[in-house]
C-alpha positions in Angstrom: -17.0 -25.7 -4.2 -14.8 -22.9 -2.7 -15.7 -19.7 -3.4 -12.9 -18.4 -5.3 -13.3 -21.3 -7.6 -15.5 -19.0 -10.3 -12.0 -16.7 -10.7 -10.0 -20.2 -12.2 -12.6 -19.6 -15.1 -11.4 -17.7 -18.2 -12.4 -14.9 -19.3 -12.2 -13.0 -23.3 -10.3 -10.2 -23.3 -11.9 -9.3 -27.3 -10.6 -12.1 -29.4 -7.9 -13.1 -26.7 -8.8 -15.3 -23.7 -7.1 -14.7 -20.2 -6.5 -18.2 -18.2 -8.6 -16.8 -15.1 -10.1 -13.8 -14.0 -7.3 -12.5 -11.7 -5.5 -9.6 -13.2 -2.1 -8.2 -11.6 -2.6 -4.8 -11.7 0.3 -1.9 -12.6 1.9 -1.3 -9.8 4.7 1.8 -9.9 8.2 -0.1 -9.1 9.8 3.6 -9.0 13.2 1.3 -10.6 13.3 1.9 -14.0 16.6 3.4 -15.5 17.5 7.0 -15.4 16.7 7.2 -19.1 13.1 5.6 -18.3 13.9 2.0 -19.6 12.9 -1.1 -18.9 15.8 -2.4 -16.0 16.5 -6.2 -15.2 14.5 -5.6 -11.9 11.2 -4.8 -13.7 11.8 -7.5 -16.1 12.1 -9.9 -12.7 9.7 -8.7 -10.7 7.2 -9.3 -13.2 8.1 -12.9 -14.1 7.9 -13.7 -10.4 4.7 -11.7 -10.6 3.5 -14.1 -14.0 4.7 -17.5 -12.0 2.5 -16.7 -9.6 -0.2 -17.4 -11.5 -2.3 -14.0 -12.5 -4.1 -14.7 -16.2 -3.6 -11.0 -17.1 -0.2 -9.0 -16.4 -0.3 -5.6 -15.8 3.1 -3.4 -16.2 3.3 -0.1 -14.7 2.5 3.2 -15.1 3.9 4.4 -18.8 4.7 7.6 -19.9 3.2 7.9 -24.1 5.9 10.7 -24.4 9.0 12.9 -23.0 6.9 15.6 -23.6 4.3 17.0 -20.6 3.5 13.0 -19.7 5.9 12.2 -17.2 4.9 11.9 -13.4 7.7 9.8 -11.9 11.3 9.9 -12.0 11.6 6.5 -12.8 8.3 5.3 -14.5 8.7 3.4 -17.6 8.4 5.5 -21.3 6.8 4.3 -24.4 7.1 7.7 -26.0 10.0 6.5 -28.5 11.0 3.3 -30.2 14.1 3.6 -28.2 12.0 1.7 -25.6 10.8 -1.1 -27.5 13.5 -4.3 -27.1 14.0 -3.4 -23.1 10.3 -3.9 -23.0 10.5 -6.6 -25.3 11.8 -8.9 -22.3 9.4 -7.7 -20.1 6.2 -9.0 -22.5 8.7 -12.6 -23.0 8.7 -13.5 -19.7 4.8 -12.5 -18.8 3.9 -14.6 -21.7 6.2 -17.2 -20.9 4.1 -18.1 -18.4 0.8 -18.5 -19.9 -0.5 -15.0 -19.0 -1.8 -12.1 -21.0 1.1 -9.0 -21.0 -0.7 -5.4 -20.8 1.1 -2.1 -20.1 -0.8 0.8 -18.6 -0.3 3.9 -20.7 -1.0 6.9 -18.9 -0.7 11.1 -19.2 -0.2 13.0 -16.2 -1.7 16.3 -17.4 -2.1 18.5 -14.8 -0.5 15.8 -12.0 2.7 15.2 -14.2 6.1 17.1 -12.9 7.5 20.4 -14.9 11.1 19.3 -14.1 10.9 16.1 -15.2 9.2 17.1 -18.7 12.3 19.4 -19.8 10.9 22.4 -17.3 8.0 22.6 -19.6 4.7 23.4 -17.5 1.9 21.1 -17.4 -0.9 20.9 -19.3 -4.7 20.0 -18.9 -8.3 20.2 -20.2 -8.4 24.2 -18.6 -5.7 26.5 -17.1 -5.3 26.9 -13.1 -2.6 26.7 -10.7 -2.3 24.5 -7.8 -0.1 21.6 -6.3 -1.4 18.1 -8.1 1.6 16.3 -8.3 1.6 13.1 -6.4 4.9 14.2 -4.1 3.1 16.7 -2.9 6.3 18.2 -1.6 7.1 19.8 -5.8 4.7 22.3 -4.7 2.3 24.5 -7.0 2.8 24.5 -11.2 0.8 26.4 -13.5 -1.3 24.0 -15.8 -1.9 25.2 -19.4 -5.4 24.8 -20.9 -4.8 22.7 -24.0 -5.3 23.9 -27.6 -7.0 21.8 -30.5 -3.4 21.3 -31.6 -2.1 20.2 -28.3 -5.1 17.8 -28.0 -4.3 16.2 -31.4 -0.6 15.7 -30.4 -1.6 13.7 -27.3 -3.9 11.7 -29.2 -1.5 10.5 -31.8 1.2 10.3 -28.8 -1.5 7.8 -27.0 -1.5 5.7 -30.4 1.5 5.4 -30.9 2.8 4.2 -27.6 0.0 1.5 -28.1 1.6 0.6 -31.3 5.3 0.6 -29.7 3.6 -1.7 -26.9 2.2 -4.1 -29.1 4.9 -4.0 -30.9 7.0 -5.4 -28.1 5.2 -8.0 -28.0 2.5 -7.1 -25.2 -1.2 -8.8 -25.9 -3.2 -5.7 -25.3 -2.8 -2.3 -23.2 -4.6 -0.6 -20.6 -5.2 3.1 -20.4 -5.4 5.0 -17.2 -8.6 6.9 -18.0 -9.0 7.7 -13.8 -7.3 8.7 -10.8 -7.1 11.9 -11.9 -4.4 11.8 -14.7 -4.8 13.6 -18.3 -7.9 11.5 -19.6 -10.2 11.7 -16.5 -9.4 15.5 -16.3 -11.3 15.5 -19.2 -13.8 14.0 -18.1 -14.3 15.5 -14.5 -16.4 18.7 -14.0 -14.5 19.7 -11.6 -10.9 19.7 -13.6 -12.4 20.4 -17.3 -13.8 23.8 -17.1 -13.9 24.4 -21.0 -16.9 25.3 -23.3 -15.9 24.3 -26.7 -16.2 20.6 -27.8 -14.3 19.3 -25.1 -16.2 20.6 -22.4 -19.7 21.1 -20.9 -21.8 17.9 -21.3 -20.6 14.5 -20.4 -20.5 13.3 -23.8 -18.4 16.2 -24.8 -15.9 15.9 -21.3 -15.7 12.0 -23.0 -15.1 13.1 -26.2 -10.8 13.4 -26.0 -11.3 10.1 -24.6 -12.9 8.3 -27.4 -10.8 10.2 -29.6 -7.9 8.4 -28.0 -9.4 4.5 -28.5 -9.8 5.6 -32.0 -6.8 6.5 -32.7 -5.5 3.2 -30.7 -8.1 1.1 -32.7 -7.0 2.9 -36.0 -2.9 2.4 -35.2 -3.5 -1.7 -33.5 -5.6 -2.7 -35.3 -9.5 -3.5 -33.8 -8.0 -7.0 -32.3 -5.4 -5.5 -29.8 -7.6 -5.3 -26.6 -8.2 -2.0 -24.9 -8.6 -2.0 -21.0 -10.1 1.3 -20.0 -9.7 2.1 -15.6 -11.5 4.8 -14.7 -12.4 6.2 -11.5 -16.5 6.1 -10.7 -16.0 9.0 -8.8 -13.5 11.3 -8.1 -14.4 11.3 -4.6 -14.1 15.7 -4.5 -17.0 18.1 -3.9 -18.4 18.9 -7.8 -16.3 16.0 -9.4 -17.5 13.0 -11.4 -20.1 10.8 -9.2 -21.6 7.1 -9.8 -24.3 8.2 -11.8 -22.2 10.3 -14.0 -19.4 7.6 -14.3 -22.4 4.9 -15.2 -23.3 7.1 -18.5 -20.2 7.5 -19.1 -19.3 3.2 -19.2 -22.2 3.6 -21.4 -20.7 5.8 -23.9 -17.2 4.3 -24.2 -19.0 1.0 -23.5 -18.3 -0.7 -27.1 -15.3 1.0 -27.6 -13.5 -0.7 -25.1 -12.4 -4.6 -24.1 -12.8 -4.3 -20.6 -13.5 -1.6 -17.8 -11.6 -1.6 -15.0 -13.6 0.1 -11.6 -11.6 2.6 -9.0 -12.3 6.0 -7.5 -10.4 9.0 -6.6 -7.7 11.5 -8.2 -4.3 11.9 -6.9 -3.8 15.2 -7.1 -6.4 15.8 -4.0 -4.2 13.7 -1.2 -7.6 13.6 0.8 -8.8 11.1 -1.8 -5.0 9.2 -1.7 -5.8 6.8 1.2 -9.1 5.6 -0.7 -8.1 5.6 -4.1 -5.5 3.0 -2.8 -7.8 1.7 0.5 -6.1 1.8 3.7 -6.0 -1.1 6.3 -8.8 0.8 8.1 -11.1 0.6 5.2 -12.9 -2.4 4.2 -12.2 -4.7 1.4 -13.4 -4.8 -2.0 -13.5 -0.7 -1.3 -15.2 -0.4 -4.9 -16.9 -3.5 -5.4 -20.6 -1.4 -5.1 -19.0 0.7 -7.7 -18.2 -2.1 -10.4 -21.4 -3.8 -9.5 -23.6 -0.7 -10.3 -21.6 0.0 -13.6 -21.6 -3.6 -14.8 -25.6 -3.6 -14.5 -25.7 -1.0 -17.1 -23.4 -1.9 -19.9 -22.0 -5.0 -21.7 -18.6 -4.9 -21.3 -17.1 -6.8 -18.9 -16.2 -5.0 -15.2 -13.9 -5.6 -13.5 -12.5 -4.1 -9.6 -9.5 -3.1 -8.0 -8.8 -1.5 -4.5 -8.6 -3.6 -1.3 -8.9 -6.8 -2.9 -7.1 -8.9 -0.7 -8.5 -12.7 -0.4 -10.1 -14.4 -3.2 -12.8 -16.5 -1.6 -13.8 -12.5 -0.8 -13.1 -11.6 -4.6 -14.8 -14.8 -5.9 -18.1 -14.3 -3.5 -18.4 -10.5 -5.7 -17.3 -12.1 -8.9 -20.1 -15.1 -8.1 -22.9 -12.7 -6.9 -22.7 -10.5 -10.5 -21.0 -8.0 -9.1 -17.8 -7.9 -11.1 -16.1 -10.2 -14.2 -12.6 -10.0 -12.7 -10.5 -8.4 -10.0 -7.1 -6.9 -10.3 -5.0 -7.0 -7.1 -1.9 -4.7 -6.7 -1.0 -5.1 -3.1 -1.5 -8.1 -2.9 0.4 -9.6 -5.3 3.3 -7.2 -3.8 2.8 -9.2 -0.7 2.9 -12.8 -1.8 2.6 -12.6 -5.5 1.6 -16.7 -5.3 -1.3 -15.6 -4.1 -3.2 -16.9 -7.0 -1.4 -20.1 -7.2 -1.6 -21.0 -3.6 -5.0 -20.6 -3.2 -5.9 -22.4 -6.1 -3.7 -25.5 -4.9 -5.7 -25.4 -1.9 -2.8 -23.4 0.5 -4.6 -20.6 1.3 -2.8 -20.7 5.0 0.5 -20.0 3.2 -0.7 -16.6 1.4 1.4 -14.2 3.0 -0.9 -11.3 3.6 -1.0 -7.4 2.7 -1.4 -5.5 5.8 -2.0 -2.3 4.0 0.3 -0.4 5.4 0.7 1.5 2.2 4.8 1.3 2.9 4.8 0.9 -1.2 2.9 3.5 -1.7 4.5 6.0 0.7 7.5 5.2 -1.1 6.6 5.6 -3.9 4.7 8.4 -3.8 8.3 10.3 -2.9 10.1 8.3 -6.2 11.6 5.5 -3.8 12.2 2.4 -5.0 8.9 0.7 -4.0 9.1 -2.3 -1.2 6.8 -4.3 0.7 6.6 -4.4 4.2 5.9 -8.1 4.6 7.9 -9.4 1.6 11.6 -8.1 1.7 12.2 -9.7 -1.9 9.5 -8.2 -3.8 10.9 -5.3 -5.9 14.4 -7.1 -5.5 14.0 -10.1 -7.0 17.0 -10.0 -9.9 19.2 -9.6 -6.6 18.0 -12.3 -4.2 17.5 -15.1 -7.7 20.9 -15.4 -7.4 21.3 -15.9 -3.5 21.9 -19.9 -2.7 18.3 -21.2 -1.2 20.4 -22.8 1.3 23.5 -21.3 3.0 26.8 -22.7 2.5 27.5 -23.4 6.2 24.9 -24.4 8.3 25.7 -22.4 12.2 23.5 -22.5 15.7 21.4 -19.4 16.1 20.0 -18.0 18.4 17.1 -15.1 17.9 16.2 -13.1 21.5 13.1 -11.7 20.9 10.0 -13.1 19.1 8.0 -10.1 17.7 7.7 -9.3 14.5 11.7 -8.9 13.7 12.8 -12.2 15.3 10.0 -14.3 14.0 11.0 -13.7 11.0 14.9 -13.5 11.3 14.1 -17.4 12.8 12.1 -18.3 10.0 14.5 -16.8 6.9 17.0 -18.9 8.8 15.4 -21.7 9.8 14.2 -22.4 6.2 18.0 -21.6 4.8 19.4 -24.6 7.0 20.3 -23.4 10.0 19.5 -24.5 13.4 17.4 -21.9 15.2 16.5 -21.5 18.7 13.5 -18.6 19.2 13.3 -16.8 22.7 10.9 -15.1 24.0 10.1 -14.0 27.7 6.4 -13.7 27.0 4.2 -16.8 27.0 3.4 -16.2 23.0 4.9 -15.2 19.9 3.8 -12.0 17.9 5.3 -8.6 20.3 3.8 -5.9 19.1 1.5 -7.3 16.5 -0.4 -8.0 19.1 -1.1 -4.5 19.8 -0.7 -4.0 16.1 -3.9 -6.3 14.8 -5.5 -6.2 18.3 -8.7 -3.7 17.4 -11.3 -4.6 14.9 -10.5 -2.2 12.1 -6.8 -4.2 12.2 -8.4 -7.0 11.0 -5.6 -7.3 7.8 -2.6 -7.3 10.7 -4.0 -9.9 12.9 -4.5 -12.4 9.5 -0.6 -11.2 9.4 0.2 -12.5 12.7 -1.8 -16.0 12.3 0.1 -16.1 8.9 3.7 -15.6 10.8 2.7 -17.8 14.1 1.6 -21.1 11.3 4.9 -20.6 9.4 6.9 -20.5 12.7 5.0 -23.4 14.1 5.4 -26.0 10.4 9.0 -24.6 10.2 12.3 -26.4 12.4 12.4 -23.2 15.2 12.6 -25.0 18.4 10.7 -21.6 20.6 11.5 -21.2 24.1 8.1 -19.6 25.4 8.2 -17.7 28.7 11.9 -18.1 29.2 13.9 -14.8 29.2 17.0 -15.1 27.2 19.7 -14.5 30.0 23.5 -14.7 29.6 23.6 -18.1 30.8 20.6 -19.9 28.9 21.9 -18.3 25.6 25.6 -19.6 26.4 24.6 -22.8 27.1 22.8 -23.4 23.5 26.4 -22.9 22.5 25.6 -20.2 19.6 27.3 -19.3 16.3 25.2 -16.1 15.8 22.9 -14.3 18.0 20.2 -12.0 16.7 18.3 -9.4 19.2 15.1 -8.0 18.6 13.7 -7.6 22.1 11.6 -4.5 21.1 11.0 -1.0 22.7 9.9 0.5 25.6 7.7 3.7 26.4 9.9 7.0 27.6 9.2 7.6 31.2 7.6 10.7 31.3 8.0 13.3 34.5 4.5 14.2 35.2 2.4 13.7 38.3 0.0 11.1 38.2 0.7 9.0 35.8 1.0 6.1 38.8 -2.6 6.7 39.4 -4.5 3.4 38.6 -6.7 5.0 36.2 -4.0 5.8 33.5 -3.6 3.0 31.4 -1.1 2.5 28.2 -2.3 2.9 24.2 -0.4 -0.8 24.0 -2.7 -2.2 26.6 -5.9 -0.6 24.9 -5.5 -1.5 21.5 -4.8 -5.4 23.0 -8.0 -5.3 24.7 -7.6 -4.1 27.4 -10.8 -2.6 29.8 -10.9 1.3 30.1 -12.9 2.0 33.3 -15.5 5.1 32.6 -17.3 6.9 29.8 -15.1 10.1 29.3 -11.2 8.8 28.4 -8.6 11.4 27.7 -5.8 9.9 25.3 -2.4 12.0 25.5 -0.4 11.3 22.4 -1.0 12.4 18.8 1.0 9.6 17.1 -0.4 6.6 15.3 -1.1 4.7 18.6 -2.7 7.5 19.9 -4.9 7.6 17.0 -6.1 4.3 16.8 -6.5 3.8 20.7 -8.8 6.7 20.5 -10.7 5.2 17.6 -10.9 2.0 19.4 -12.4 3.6 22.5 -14.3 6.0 20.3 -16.0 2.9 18.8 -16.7 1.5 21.8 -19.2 4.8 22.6 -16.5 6.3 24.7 -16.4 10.0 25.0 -12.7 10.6 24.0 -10.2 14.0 23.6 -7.0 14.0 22.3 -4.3 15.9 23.8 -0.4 16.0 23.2 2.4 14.7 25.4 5.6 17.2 26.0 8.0 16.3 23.4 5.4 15.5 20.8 4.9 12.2 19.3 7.3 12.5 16.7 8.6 9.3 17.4 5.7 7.2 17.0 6.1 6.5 13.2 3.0 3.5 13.3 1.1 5.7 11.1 2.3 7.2 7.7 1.3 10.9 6.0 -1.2 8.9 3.9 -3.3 6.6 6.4 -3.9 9.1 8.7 -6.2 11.3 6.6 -8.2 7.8 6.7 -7.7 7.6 10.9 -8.7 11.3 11.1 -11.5 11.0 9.0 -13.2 7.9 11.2 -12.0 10.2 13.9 -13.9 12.7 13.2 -17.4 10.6 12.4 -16.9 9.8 15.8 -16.9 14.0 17.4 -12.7 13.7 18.3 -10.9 16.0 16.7 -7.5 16.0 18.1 -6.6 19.1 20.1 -3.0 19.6 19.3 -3.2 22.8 20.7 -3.2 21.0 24.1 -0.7 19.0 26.3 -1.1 16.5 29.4 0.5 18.2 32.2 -0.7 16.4 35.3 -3.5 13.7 35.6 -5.2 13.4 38.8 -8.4 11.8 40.2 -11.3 12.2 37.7 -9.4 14.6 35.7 -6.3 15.7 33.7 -4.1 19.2 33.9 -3.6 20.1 30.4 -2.0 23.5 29.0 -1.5 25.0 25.6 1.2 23.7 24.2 2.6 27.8 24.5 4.1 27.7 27.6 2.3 31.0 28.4 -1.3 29.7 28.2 -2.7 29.2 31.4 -3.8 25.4 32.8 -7.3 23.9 32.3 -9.0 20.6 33.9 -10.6 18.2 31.2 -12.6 15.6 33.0 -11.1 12.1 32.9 -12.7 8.9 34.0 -9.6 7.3 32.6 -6.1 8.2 30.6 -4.2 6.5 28.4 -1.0 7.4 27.6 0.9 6.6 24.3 4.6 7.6 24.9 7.4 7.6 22.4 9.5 4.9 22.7 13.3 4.4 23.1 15.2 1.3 22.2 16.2 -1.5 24.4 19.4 -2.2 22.4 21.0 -2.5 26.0 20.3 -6.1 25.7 22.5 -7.0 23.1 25.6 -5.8 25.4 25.5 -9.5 27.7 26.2 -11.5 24.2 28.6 -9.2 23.5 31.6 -12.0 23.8 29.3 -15.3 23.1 30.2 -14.8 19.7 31.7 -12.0 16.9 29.1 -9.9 16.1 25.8 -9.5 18.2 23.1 -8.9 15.5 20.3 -5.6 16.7 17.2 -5.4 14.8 13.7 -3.8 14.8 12.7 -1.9 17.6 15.3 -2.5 20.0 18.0 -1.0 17.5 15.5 1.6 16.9 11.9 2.3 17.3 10.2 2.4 13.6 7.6 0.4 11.7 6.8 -3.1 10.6 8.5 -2.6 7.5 12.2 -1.9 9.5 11.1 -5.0 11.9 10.6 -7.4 8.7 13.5 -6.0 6.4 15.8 -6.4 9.2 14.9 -9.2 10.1 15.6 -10.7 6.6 19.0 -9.5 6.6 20.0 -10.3 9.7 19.3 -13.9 8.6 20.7 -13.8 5.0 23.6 -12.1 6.1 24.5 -15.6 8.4 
């Protein structure tokens, strides 16, 4: 019996049964209309996301009202009936596939945006001023301590979005009772500083949200199910812990239909990165959090955060840990997940990296996109694209990282024939590099995924053959695509010849670093993680800047590397950006402050490694130039950027054909 088998069981949901014990949770799509509505990409996105195979559907983040609720530009509103019959569709085609519809209704309270909410200022359990939104970039707002009459008006704003929701047809509702938004402000000594009723003891910081069940349960009806996610701890100095968060299941225990388990508030961005688990934390981030709550109380528990493979998921679910998971990422990824694992094609999952590209994007009001699935969020625009293209051509892809792999594939599998070079003698570029140390573990899955697919798909691969002017001519092409990657910026510095100094690429494939003491010179992403890698390898390593910064190395985004700094620092490096290589020589660097004025030091080196910017190698392309119309320049070598650009492109470049 496979693991993951216990998650095909069902599970009650109250008087309602769910077909397994997956749930899809909301995930912010950032593409509603202007007005808040429903649009014909949400409805798609979430029948893909029903066909694949989830037994409870979550929809995104709702506003209950126009009010002081509103968070997101583009977040979907229950907070009039004018929402109802867009919604209506959405509930139709969940259902349509056998799987339970929920909607998450949320408040932002103190995180929710002024502008958005009519200029009006926020509003919370007590009064105080800060930035909380989750664009960090609105800047402070003044939150206004609720009254008893602003409470009530919540309440019954709660209630009756619940009512509008069931009445468009969805089978139960979830309420965001963590993360920091209007209900777990309530409850969280650190937000909720009040001393009437509503304040002070637990069981009066859980009283606005029982109130708000009640008032659900009085408006539904006590057989419309009520999901409660809260966060078991806020994961802040003075906020809501596991202890407190287990008393508090216990008090909203038979109130509710299910708990779901997550930690963390948005409005501290040091808690961002764990509240939605970066790809150097583990899995199952708050499995030890479900599992201590579902020991105390009735109800069942389930988990979300990091959930990524369900023989993982079913081994929690099997041990007592949890009743269910709910999987965001994910199910962005490959939202077949369910249903290919359950048909026994696990190999065929296309995995999350965890790169957080969605929820960068979102987090700024983009439309959200996945890295590794170009389709997902854009699924109403690619239904209608012919599986196979009308003329079937000769391509041929230079370059087999991440961007030509998949340009090959896209077009292999739309009929044309496709012919893969790559100079090195494997596929995979900079994924290599990418998924090489051990915290990458969710990247190198990525690359096995990509080299199976490439290796059951029609590709013919040239391996160790460099794609020159006359082996591309003689495959006679139609269309050439380029995505030979980038290369470092030569930097003008003595020493950097010396055999000591050593590249971030070639450390974080696995390469050997002579010596204890290793100076890494570069701040960016790859910087980062080859100093972690050494780091963990009981290296003594400093981190100095390069001239011209590292702005250029994009690998890591403004929300994982609070989680990179943070292992960092359990580690003693603390990146001294106050610092820049200016020479390396035998058993030492030159560095000075990066104020021209501030005299040199010598660090002591037993090795450097050097991660440069990189510059494009778009330069390539030019030999094709006349082999056929238009040269195609993807990824890196068009310009030097992240796996998401590589993949995208890639995808285009081969639909476009």
């Amino acid at each position: 019996m496979s693991a993951y088998e216990v998650l095909m069981q069902p599970l009650k949901v109250g008087p309602l049964t769910a077909k397994n014990r997956i749930e899809a949770a909301p995930t912010l799509l950032c593409v509603a209309h202007a007005d808040q509505s429903a649009s014909r990409d949400i409805v798609e996105f979430y029948r893909v996301q029903a066909k694949g195979g989830a037994g409870i559907i979550t929809v995104m983040e709702t506003a209950i009202d126009s009010d002081r609720a509103i968070t997101q530009p583009t977040q979907l509103n229950l907070g009039s009936d004018f929402y109802i019959p867009a919604l209506t569709s959405v509930a139709e085609v969940i259902k349509a596939e056998g799987a339970l519809a929920s909607i998450q209704l949320n408040h932002g309270g103190r995180q929710a945006v002024s502008e958005l909410n009519g200029g009006r200022n926020p509003i919370g359990p007590s009064a105080m001023r800060g930035v909380f939104t989750e664009d960090r970039r609105r800047g402070e707002q003044t939150v206004e301590e609720m009254t008893h009459e602003m409470i009530e008006e919540v309440i019954e704003h709660f209630a009756a979005a619940a009512f509008r929701a069931k009445t468009a047809g969805f089978d139960m509702v979830m309420i965001h009772a963590g993360h920091g938004w209007l209900i777990s402000q309530f409850v969280s000594p650190v937000v909720n500083l009040r001393t009437d009723e509503y304040g002070g003891s637990l069981e009066n910081r859980c009283r606005f949200g029982l109130r708000v069940v009640e008032a659900i349960r009085e408006r539904c009806g006590p057989d419309f199910p009520i999901e409660w996610r809260i966060s078991a701890s806020d994961l802040v100095p003075g906020g809501l812990e596991i202890e407190d968060a287990i008393q508090y299941a216990k008090i909203m225990q038979d109130k509710v239909d299910l708990f779901q388990v997550s930690a963390g508030m948005i409005g501290v961005p040091e808690t961002y990165p764990y509240t939605h688990p970066s790809t150097y934390l583990p899995h199952g981030e708050n499995v030890e959090r479900a599992a201590q709550i579902k020991k105390a109380i009735r109800t069942p528990v389930g988990v979300v955060g990091a959930i990524l493979d369900l023989d993982e998921a079913g081994e929690w679910v099997a041990a007592g840990k949890a009743d269910f998971v709910a999987l965001c990422r994910a199910l962005l990824a490959d939202p077949a997940l369910p249903k290919k694992t359950f048909r026994g094609r696990k190999e065929d999952v296309r995995p999350c990296v965890r790169c957080n590209s969605c929820l960068t994007r979102g987090a700024h009001s983009l439309p959200v996109r996945c890295a590794v699935n170009p389709v997902a969020v854009r699924e109403d625009y690619y239904r209608w694209l012919p599986p196979v293209a009308p003329v079937k051509k000769k391509v041929v892809v230079v370059g087999g990282g991440p961007a030509g792999m998949e340009a090959a594939l896209v077009a292999a599998s739309r009929g044309h024939e496709v012919v893969l070079f790559e100079k090195e003698d494997r596929l995979g570029g900079n994924l290599w590099a990418a998924s090489g140390p051990d915290f990458k573990a969710d990247w190198k899955r990525y690359l096995q995924y990509m080299l199976r697919q490439i290796e059951k798909s029609t590709v013919k691969v040239r391996l160790g053959t460099e794609a020159t002017r006359e082996l591309v001519r003689a495959e006679a092409p139609q269309e050439i695509i380029v995505a030979v990657g980038a290369e470092p910026v030569p930097l003008d510095l003595p020493g950097l010849d010396l055999p000591h100094v050593v590249t971030a690429s070639h450390v974080l494939r696995g390469g050997t670093v002579a010596g204890q003491r290793v100076v890494v010179a570069g701040d960016g992403g790859m910087g980062l993680e080859a100093a972690l890698a050494l780091a963990r390898q009981g290296k003594v390593v400093e981190v100095v800047t390069l001239p011209g910064g590292s702005a250029g190395d994009q690998t890591v985004n403004f929300v994982d590397v609070v989680v990179l700094e943070d292992l960092l620092e359990e580690k003693g490096v603390a990146p001294r950006r106050d610092l820049m290589l200016a020479a390396v020589r035998q058993g030492a660097v030159v560095v000075r402050g990066v104020d021209v004025s501030t005299p040199e030091e010598e660090l002591s080196a037993d090795a450097v490694v050097v991660a440069a910017n990189l510059r494009p190698r778009s330069e390539v392309a030019a030999q094709f130039a006349d082999l056929v119309d238009e040269v195609r320049i993807i990824g890196d070598c068009k310009a030097p950027r992240i796996l998401f650009n590589a993949i995208h492109e890639g995808f285009e470049a081969a639909i476009e054909l």
